[in-house]
C-alpha positions in Angstrom: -1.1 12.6 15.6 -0.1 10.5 12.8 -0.7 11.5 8.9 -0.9 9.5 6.1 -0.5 10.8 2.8 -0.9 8.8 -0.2 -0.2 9.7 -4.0 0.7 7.9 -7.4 -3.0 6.4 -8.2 -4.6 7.1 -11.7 -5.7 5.5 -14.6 -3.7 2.9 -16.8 -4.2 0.6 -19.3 -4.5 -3.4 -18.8 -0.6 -4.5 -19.0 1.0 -0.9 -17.5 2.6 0.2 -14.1 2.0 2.7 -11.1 3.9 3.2 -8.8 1.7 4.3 -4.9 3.4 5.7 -2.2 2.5 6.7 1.2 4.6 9.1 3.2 3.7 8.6 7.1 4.5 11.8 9.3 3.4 13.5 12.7 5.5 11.9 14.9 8.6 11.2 16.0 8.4 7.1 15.1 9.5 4.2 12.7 6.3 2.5 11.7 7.1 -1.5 12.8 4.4 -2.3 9.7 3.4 -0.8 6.7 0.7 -2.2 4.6 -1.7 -1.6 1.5 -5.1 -2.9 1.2 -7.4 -2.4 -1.5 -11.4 -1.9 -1.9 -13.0 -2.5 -5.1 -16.0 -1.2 -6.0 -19.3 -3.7 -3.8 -16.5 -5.9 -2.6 -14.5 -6.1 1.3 -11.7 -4.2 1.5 -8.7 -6.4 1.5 -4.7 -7.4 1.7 -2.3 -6.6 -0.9 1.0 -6.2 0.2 2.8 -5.6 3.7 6.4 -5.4 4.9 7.7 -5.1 8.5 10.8 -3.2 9.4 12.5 -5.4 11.8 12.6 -8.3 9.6 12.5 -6.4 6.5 10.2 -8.9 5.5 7.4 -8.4 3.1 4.0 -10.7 2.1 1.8 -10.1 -1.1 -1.5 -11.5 -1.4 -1.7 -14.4 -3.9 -3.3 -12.0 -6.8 -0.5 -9.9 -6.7 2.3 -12.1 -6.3 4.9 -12.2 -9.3 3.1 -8.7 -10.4 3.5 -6.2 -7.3 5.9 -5.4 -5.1 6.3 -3.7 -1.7 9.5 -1.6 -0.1 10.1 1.2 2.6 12.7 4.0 3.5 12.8 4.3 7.0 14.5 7.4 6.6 11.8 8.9 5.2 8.8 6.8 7.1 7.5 5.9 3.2 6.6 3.1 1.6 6.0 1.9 -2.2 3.9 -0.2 -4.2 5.4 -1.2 -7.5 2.5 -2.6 -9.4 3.4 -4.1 -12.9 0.9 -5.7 -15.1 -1.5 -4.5 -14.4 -5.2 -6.1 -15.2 -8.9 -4.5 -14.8 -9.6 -6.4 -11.1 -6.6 -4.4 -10.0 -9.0 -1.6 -10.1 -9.7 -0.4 -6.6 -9.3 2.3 -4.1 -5.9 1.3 -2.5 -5.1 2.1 1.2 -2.3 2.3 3.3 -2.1 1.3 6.8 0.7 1.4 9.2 1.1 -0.2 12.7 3.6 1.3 15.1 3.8 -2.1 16.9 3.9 -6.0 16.7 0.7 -5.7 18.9 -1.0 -4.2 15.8 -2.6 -2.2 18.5 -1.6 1.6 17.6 -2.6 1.4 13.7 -3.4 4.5 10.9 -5.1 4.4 7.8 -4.8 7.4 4.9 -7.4 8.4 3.1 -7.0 6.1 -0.3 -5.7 6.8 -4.2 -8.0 5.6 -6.9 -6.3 3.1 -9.0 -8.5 2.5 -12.5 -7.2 0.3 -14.9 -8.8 0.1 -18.4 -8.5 -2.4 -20.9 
């Protein structure tokens, strides 16, 4: 069974940083994917940020671009999002989600950090 535990969400004001991580454990594995999605309050949950191991590659969702960014230790099966800048539509409940194949077919989701940003 795979765990996904989340931390770094709070409360910041309009302009400041957080920094979310999410530490993947339970198995003996390298996740191929690891992602953050967000959910704001009445609206879908959606993309922020993903990087894949065997490219290293990462993708930001447009609103983020130039503001967040995404990185992983495979050592330690974690992954960060560096969010500076931050404005009030940042506010959300922020997910991660890692897929332990390019099939996308053997995915996990943790539970969520509040992210609140104030003005």
């Amino acid at each position: 069974q795979v765990q996904l535990e989340e931390s770094g969400g709070g409360l910041v004001q309009a302009g400041g940083s957080l920094r979310l991580s999410c530490a993947a454990s339970g198995r003996s594995f390298s996740p191929y994917a690891m992602a953050w999605y967000r959910q704001a309050p009445g609206k879908m949950r959606e993309f922020v940020a993903g990087i894949v191991r065997a490219a290293n590659s990462t993708r930001l969702a447009d609103s983020v671009k130039g503001r967040f960014t995404i990185a992983r230790v495979d050592a330690e099966n974690t992954a960060y999002l560096h969010m500076n800048n931050l404005k009030l539509e940042d506010t959300a409940i922020y997910y991660c989600r890692i897929s332990l194949n390019p099939q996308d077919d053997d995915a996990y989701w943790g539970q969520g950090t509040q992210v609140t940003v104030s003005s």
